[in-house]
Chimera marker file (.cmm) of the C-alpha trace (Angstrom):
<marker_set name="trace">
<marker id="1" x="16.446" y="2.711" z="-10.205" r="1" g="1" b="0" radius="0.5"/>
<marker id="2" x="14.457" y="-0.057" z="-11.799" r="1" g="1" b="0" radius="0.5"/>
<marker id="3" x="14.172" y="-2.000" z="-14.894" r="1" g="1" b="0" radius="0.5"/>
<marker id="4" x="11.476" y="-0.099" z="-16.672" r="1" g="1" b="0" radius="0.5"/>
<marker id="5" x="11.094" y="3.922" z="-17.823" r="1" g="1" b="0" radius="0.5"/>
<marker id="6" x="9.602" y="6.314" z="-14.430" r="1" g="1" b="0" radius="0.5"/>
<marker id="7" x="10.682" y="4.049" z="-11.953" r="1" g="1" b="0" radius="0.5"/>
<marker id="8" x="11.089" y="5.993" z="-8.614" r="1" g="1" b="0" radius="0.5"/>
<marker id="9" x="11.920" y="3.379" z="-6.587" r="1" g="1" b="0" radius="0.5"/>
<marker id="10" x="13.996" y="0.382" z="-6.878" r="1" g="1" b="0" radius="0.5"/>
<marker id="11" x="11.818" y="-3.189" z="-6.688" r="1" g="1" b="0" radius="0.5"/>
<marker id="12" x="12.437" y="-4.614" z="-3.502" r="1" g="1" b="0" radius="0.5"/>
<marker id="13" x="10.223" y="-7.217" z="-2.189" r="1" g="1" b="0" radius="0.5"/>
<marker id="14" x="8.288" y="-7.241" z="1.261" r="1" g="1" b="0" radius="0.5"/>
<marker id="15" x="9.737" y="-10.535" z="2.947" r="1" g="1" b="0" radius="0.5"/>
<marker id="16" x="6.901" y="-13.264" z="3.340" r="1" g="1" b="0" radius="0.5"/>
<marker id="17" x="7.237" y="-13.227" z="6.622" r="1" g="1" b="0" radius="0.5"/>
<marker id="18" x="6.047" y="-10.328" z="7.436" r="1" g="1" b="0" radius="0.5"/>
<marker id="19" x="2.719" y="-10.477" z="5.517" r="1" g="1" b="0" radius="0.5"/>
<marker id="20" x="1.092" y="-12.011" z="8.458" r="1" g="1" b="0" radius="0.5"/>
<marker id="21" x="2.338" y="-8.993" z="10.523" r="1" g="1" b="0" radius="0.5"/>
<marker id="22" x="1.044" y="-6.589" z="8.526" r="1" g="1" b="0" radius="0.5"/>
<marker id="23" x="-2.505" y="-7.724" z="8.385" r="1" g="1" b="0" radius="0.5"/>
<marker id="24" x="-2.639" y="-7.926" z="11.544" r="1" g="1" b="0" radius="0.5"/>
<marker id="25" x="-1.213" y="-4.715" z="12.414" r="1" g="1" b="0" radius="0.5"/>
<marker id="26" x="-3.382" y="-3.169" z="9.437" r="1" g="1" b="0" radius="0.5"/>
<marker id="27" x="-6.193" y="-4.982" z="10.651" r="1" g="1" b="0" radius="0.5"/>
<marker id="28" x="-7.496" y="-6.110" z="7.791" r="1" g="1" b="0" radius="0.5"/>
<marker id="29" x="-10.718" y="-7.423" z="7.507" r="1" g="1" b="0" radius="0.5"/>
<marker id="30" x="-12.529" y="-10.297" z="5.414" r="1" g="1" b="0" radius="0.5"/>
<marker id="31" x="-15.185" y="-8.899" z="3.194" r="1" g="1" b="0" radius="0.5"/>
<marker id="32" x="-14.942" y="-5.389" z="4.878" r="1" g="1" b="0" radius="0.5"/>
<marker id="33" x="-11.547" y="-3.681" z="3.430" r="1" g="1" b="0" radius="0.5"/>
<marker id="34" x="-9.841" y="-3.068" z="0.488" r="1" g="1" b="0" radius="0.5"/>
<marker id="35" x="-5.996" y="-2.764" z="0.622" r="1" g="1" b="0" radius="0.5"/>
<marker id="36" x="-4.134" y="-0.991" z="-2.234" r="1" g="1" b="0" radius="0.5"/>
<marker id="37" x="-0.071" y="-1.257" z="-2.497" r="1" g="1" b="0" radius="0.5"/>
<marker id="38" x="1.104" y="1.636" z="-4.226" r="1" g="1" b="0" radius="0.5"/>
<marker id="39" x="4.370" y="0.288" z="-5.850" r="1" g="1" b="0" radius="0.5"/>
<marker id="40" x="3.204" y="-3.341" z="-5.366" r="1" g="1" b="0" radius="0.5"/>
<marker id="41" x="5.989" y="-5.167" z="-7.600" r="1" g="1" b="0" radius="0.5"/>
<marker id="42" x="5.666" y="-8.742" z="-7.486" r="1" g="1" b="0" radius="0.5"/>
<marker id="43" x="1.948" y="-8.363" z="-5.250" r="1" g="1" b="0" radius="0.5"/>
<marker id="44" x="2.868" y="-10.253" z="-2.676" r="1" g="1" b="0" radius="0.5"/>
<marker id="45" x="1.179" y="-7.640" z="-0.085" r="1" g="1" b="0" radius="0.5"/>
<marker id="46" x="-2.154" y="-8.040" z="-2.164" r="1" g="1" b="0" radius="0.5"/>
<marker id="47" x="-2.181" y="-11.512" z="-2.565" r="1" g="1" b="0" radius="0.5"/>
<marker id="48" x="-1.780" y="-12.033" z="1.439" r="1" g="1" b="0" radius="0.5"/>
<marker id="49" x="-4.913" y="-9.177" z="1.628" r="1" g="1" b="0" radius="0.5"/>
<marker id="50" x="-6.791" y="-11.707" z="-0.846" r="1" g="1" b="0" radius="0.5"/>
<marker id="51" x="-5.972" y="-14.631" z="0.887" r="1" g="1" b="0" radius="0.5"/>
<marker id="52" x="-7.884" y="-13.369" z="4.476" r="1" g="1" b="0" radius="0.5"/>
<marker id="53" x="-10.777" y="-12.330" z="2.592" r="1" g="1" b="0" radius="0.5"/>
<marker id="54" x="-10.179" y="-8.603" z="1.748" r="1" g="1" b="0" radius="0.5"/>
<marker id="55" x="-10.543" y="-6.879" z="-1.677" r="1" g="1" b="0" radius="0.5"/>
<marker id="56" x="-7.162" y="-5.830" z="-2.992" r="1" g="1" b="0" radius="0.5"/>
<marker id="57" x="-4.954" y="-3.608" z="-5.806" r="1" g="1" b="0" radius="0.5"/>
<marker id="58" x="-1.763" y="-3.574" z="-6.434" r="1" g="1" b="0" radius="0.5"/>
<marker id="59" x="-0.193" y="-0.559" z="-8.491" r="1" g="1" b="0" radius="0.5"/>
<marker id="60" x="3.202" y="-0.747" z="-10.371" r="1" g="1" b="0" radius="0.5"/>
<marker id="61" x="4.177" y="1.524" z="-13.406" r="1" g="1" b="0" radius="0.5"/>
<marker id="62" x="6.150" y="-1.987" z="-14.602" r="1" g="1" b="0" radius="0.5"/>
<marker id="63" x="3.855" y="-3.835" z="-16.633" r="1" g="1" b="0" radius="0.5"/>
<marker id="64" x="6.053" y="-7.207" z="-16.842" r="1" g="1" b="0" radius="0.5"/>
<marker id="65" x="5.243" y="-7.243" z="-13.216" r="1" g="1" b="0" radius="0.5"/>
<marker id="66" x="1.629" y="-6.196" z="-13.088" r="1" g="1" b="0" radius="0.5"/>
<marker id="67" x="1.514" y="-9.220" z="-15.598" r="1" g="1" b="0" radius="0.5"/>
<marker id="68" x="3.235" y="-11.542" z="-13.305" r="1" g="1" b="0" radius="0.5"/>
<marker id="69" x="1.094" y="-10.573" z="-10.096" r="1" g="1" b="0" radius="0.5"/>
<marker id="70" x="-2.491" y="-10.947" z="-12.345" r="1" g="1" b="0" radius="0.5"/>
<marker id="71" x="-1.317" y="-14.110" z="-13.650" r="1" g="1" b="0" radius="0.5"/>
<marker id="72" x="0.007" y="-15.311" z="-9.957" r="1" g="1" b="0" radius="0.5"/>
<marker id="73" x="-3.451" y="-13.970" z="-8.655" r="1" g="1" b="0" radius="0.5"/>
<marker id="74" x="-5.368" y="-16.467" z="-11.174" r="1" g="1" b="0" radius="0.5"/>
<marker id="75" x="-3.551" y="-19.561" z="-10.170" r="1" g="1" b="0" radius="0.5"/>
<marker id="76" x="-4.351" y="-18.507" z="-6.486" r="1" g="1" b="0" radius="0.5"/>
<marker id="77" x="-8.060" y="-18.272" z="-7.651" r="1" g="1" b="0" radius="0.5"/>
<marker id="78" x="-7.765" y="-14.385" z="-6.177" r="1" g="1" b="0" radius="0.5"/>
<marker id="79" x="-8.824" y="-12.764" z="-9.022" r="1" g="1" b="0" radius="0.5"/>
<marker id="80" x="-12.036" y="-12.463" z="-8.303" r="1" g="1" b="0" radius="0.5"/>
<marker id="81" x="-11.109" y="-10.113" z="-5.450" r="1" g="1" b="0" radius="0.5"/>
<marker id="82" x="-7.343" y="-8.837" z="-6.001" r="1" g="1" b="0" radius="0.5"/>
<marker id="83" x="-6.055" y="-7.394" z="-9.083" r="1" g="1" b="0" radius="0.5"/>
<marker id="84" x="-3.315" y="-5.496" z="-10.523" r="1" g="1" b="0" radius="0.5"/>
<marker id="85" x="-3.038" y="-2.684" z="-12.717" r="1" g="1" b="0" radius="0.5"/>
<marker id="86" x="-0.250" y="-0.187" z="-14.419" r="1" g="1" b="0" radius="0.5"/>
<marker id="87" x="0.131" y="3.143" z="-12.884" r="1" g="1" b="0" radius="0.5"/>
<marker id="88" x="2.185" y="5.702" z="-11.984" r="1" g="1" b="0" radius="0.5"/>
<marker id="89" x="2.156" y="6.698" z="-8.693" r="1" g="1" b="0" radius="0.5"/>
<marker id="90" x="3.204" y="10.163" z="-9.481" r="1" g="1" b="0" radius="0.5"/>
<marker id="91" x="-0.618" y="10.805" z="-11.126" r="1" g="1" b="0" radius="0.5"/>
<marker id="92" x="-2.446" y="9.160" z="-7.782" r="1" g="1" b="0" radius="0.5"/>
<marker id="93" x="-4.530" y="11.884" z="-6.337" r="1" g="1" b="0" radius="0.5"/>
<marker id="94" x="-7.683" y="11.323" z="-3.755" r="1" g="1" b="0" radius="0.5"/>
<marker id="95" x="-10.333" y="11.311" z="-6.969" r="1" g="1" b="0" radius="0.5"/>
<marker id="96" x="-8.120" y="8.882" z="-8.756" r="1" g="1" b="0" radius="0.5"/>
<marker id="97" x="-10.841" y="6.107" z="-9.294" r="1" g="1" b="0" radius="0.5"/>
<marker id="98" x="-8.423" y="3.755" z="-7.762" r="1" g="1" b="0" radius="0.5"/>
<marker id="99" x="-8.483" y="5.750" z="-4.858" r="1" g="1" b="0" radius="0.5"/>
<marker id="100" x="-12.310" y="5.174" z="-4.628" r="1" g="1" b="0" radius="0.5"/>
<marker id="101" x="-12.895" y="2.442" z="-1.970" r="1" g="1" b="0" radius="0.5"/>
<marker id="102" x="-9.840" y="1.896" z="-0.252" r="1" g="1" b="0" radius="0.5"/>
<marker id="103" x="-9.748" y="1.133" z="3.436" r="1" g="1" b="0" radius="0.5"/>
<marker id="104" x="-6.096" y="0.643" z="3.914" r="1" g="1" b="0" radius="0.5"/>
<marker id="105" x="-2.950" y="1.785" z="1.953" r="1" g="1" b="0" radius="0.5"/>
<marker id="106" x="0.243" y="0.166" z="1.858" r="1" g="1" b="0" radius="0.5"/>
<marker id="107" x="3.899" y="1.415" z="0.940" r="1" g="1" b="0" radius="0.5"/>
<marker id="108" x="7.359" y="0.610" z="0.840" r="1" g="1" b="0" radius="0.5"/>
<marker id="109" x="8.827" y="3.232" z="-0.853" r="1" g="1" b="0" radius="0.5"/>
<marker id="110" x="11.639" y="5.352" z="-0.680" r="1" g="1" b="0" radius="0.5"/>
<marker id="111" x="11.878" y="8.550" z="2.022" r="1" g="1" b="0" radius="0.5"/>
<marker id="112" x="12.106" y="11.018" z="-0.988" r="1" g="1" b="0" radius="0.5"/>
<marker id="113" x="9.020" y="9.158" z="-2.882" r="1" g="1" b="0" radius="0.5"/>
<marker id="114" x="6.931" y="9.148" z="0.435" r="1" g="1" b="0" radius="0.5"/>
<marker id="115" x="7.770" y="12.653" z="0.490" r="1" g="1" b="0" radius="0.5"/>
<marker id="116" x="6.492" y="13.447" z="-2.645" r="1" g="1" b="0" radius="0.5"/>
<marker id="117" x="2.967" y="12.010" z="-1.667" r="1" g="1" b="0" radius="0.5"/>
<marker id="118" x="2.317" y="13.915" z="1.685" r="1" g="1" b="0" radius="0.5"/>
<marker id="119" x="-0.830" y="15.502" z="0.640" r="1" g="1" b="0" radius="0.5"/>
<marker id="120" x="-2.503" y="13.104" z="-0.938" r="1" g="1" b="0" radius="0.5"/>
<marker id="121" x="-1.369" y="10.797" z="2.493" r="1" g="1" b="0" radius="0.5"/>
<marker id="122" x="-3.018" y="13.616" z="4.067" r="1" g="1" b="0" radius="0.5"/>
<marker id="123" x="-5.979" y="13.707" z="2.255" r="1" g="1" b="0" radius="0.5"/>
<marker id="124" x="-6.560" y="9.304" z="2.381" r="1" g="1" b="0" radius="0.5"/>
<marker id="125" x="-6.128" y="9.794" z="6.194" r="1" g="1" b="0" radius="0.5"/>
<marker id="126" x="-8.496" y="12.612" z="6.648" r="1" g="1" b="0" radius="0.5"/>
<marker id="127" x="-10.584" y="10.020" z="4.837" r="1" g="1" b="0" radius="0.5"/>
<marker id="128" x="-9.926" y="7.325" z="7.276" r="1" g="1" b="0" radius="0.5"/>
<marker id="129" x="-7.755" y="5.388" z="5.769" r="1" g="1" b="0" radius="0.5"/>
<marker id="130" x="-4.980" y="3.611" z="7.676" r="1" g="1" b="0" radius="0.5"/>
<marker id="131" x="-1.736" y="3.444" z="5.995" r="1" g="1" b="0" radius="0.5"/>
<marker id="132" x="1.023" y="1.251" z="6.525" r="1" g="1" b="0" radius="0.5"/>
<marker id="133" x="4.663" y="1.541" z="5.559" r="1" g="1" b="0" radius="0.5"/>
<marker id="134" x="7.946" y="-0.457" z="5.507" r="1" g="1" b="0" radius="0.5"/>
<marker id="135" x="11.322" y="0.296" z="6.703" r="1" g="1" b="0" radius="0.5"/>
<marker id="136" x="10.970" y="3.871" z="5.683" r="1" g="1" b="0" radius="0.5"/>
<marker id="137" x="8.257" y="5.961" z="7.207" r="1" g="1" b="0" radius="0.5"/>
<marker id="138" x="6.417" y="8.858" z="7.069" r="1" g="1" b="0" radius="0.5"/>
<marker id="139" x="7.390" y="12.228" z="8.783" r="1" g="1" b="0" radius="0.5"/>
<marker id="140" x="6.427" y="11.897" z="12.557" r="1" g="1" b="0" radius="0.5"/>
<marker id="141" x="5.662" y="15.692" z="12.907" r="1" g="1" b="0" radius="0.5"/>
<marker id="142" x="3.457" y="15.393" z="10.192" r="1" g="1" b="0" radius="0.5"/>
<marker id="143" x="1.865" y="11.312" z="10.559" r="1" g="1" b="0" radius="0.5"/>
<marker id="144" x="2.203" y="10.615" z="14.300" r="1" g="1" b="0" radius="0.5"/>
<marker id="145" x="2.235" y="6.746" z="14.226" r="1" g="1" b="0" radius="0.5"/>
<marker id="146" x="-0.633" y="5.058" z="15.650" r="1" g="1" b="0" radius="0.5"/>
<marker id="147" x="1.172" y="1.289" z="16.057" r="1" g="1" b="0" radius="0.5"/>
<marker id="148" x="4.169" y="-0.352" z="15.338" r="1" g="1" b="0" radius="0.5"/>
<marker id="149" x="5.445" y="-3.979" z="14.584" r="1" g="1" b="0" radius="0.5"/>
<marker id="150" x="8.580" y="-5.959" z="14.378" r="1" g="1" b="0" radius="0.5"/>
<marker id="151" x="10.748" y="-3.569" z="16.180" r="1" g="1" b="0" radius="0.5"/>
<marker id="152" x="9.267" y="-0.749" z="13.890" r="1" g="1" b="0" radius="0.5"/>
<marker id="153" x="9.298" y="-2.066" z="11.080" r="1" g="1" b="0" radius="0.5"/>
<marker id="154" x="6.299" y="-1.783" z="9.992" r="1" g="1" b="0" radius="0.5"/>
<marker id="155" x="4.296" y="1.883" z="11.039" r="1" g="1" b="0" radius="0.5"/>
<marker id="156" x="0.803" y="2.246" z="10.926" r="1" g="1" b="0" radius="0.5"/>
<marker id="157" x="-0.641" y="5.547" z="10.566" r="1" g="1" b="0" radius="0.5"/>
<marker id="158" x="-4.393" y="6.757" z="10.870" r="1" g="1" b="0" radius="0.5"/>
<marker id="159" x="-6.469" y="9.861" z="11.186" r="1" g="1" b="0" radius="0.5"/>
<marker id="160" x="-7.079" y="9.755" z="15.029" r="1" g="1" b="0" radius="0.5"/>
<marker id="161" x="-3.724" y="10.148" z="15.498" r="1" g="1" b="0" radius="0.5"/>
<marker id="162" x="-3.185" y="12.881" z="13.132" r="1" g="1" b="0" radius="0.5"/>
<marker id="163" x="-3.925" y="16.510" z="14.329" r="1" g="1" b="0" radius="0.5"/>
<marker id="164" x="-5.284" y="19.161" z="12.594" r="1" g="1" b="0" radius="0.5"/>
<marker id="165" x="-4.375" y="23.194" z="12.261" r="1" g="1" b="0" radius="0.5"/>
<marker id="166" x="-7.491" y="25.723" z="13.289" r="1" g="1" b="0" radius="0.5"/>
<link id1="1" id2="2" r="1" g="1" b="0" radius="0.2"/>
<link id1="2" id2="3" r="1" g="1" b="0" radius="0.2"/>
<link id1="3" id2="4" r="1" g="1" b="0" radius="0.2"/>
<link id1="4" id2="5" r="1" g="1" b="0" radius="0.2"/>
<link id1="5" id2="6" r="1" g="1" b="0" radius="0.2"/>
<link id1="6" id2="7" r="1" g="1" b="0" radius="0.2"/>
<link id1="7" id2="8" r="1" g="1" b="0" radius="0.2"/>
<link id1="8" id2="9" r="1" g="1" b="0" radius="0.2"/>
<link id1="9" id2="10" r="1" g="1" b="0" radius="0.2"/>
<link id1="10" id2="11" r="1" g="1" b="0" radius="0.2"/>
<link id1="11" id2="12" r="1" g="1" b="0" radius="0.2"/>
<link id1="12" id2="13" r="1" g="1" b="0" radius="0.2"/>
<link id1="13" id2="14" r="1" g="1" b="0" radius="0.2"/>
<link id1="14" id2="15" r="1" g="1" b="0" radius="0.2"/>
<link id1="15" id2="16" r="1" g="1" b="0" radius="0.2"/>
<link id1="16" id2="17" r="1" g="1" b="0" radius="0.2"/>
<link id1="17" id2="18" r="1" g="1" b="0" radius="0.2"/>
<link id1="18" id2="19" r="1" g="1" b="0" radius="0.2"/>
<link id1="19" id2="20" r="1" g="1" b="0" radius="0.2"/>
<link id1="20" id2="21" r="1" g="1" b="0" radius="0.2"/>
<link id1="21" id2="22" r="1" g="1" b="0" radius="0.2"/>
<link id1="22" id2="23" r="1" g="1" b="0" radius="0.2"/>
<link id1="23" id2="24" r="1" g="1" b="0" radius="0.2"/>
<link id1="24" id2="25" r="1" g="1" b="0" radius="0.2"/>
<link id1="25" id2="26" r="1" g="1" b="0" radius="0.2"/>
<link id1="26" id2="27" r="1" g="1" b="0" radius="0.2"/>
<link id1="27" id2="28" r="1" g="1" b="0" radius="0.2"/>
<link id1="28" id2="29" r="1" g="1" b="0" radius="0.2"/>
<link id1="29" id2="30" r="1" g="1" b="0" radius="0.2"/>
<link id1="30" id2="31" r="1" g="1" b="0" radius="0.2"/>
<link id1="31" id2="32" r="1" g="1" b="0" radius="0.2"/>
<link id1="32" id2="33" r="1" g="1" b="0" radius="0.2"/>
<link id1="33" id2="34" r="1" g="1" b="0" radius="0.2"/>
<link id1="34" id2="35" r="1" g="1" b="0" radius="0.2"/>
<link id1="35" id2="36" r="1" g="1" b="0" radius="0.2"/>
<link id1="36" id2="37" r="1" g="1" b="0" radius="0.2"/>
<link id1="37" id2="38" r="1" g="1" b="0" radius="0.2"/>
<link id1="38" id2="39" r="1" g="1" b="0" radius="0.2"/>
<link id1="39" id2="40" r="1" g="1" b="0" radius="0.2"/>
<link id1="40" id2="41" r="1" g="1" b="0" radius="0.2"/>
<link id1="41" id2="42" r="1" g="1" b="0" radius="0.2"/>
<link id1="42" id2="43" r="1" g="1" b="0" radius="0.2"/>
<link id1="43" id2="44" r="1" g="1" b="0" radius="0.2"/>
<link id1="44" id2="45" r="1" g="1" b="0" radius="0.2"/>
<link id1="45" id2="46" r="1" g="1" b="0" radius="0.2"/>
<link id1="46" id2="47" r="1" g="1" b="0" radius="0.2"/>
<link id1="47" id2="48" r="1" g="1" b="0" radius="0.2"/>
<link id1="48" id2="49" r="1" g="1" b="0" radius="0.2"/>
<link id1="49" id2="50" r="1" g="1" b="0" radius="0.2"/>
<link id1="50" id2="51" r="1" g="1" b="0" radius="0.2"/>
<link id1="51" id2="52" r="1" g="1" b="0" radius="0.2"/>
<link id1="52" id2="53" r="1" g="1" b="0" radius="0.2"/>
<link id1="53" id2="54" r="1" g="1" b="0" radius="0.2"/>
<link id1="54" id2="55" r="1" g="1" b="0" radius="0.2"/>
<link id1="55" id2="56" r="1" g="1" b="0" radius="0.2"/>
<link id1="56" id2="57" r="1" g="1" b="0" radius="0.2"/>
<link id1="57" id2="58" r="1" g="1" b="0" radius="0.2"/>
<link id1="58" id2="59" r="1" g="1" b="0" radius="0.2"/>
<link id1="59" id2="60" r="1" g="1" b="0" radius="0.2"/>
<link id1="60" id2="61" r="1" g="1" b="0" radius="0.2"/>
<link id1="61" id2="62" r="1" g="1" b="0" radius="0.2"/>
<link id1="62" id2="63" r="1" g="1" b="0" radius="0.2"/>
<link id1="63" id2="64" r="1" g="1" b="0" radius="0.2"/>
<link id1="64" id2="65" r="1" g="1" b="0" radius="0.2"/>
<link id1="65" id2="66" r="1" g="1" b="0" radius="0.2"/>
<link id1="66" id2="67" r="1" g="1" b="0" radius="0.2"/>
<link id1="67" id2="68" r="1" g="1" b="0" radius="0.2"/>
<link id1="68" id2="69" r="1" g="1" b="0" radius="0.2"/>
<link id1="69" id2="70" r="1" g="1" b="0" radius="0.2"/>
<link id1="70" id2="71" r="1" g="1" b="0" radius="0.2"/>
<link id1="71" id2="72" r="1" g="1" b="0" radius="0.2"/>
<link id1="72" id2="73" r="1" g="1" b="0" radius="0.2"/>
<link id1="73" id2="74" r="1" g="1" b="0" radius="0.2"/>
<link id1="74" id2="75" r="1" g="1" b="0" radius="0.2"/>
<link id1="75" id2="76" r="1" g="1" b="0" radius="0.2"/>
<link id1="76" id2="77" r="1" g="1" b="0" radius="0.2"/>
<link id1="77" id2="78" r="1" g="1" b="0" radius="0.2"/>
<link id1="78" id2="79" r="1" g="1" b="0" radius="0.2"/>
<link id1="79" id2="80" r="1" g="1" b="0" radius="0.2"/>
<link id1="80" id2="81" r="1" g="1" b="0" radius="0.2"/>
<link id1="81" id2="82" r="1" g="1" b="0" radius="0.2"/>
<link id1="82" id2="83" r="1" g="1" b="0" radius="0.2"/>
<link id1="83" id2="84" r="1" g="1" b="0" radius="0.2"/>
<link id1="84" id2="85" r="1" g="1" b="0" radius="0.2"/>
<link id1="85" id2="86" r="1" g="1" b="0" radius="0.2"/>
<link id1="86" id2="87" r="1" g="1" b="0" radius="0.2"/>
<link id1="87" id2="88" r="1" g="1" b="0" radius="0.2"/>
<link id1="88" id2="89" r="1" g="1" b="0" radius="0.2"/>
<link id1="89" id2="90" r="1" g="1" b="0" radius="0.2"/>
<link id1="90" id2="91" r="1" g="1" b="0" radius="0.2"/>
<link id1="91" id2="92" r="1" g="1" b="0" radius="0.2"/>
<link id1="92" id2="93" r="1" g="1" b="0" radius="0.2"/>
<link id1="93" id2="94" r="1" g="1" b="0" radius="0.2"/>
<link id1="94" id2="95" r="1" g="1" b="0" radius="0.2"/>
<link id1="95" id2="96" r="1" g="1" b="0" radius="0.2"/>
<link id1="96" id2="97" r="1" g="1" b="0" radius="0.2"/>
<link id1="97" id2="98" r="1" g="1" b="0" radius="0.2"/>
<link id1="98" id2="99" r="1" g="1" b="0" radius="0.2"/>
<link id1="99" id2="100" r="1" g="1" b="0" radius="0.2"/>
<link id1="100" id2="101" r="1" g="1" b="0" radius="0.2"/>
<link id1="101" id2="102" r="1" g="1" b="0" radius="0.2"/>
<link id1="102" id2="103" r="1" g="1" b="0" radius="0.2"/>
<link id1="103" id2="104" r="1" g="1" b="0" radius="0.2"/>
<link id1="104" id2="105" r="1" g="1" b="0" radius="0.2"/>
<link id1="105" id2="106" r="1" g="1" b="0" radius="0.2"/>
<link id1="106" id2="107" r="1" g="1" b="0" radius="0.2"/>
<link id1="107" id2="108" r="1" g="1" b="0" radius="0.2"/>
<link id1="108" id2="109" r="1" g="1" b="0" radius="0.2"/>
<link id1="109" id2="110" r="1" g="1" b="0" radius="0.2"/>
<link id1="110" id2="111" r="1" g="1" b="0" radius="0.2"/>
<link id1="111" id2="112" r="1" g="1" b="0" radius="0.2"/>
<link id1="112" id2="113" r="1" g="1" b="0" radius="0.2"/>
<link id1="113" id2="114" r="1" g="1" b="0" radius="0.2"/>
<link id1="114" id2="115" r="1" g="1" b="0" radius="0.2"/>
<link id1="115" id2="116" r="1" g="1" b="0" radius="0.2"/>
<link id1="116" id2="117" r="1" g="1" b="0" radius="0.2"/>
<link id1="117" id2="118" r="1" g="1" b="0" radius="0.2"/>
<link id1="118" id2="119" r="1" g="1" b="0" radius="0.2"/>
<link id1="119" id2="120" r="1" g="1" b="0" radius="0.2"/>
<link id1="120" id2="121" r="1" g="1" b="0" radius="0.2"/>
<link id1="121" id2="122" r="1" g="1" b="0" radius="0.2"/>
<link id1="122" id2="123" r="1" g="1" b="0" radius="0.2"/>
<link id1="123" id2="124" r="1" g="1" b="0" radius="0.2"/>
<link id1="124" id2="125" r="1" g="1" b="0" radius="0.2"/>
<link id1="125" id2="126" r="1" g="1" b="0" radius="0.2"/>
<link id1="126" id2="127" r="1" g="1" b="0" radius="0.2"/>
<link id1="127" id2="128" r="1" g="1" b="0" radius="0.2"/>
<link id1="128" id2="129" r="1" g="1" b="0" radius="0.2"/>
<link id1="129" id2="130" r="1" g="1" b="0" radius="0.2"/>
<link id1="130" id2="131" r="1" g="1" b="0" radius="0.2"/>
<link id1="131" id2="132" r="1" g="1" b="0" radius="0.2"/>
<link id1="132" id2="133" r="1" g="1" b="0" radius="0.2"/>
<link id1="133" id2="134" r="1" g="1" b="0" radius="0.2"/>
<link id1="134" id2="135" r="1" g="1" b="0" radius="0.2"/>
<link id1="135" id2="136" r="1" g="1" b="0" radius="0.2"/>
<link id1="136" id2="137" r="1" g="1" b="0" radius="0.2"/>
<link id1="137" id2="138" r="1" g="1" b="0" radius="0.2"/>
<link id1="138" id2="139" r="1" g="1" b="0" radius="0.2"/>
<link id1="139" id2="140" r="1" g="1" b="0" radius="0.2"/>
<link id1="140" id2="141" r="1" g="1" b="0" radius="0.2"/>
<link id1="141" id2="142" r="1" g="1" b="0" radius="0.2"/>
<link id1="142" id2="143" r="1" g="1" b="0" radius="0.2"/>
<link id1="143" id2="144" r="1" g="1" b="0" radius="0.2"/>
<link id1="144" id2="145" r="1" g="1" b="0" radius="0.2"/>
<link id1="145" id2="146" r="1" g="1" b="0" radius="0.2"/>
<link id1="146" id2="147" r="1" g="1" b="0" radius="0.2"/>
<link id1="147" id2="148" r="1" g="1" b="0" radius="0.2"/>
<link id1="148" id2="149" r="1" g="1" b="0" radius="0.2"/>
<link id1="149" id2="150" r="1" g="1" b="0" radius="0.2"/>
<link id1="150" id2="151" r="1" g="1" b="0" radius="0.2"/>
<link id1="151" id2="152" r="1" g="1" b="0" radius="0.2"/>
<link id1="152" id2="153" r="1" g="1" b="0" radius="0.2"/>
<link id1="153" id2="154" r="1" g="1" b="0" radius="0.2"/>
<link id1="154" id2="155" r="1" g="1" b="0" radius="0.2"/>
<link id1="155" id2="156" r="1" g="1" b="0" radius="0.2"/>
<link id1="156" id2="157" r="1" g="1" b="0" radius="0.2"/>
<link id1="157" id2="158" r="1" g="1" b="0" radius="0.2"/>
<link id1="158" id2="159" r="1" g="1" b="0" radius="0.2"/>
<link id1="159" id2="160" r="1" g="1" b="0" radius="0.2"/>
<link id1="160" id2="161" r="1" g="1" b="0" radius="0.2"/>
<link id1="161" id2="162" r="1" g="1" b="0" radius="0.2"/>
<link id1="162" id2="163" r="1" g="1" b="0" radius="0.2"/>
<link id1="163" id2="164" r="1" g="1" b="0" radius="0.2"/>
<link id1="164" id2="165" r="1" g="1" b="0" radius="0.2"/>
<link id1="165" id2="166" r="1" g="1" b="0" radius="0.2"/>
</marker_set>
């Protein structure tokens, strides 16, 4: 799929204009919430998290990009709050010390990948975590959404919304 070895999904960029959208929709807060972007290629998502005043990490198993998004964050004078680091997303789990403090997760990843992380979705949202995805989405039988934006585009998912077996 990509350009480097254990790439899952191909690198395709969240458009700029939707950044705005997606805090919003997130609600992301200054000072209060840290975003993560599992799969964050060039970090545009965590950048725009930086930028209103929210902690942010951005995790890519490509380290040319990781590069690229800790040396963009550093011009931006973000690095004091944003930062990017290699990892595969196939070893996340919810005691991965990345894991730790984050208020909001977002992904756009494949169907099969998001697949592939159910429980540990599961598990952040049990948490309270609210999770947002692009163009492909999580199973509604499994994540009923909580909101939507740009004509679904963008899904946001979060524990009230999600119902638990007896």
């Amino acid at each position: 799929w990509g350009t480097h070895v254990g790439t899952v999904c191909p690198l395709v960029h969240c458009p700029e204009e939707m950044l705005e959208e997606l805090m919003r929709l997130a609600r992301v807060q200054a000072g209060v919430d840290t975003l993560i972007d599992i799969g964050c290629g060039d970090g545009r998502v965590v950048l725009a998290a930086g930028r209103a005043g929210a902690k942010g990490l951005g995790l890519d198993i490509n380290p040319g990009l990781i590069r690229a998004a800790n040396t963009r964050a550093k011009s931006e004078g973000l690095d004091s709050i944003v930062s990017f680091e290699e990892c595969d997303l196939q070893q996340l789990h919810v005691t991965h010390p990345h894991l730790e403090n984050v208020t909001v997760i977002y992904m756009y990843l494949l169907p099969e990948v998001l697949e592939m992380m159910t429980e540990l979705l599961q598990q952040m949202l049990a948490r309270g975590v609210r999770i947002v995805t692009l163009d492909h989405h999580l199973k509604e039988n499994e994540f009923p959404k909580s909101g939507e934006a740009l004509f679904g585009a963008l899904r946001l998912y979060e524990s009230s919304t999600i119902q638990t077996n007896p």
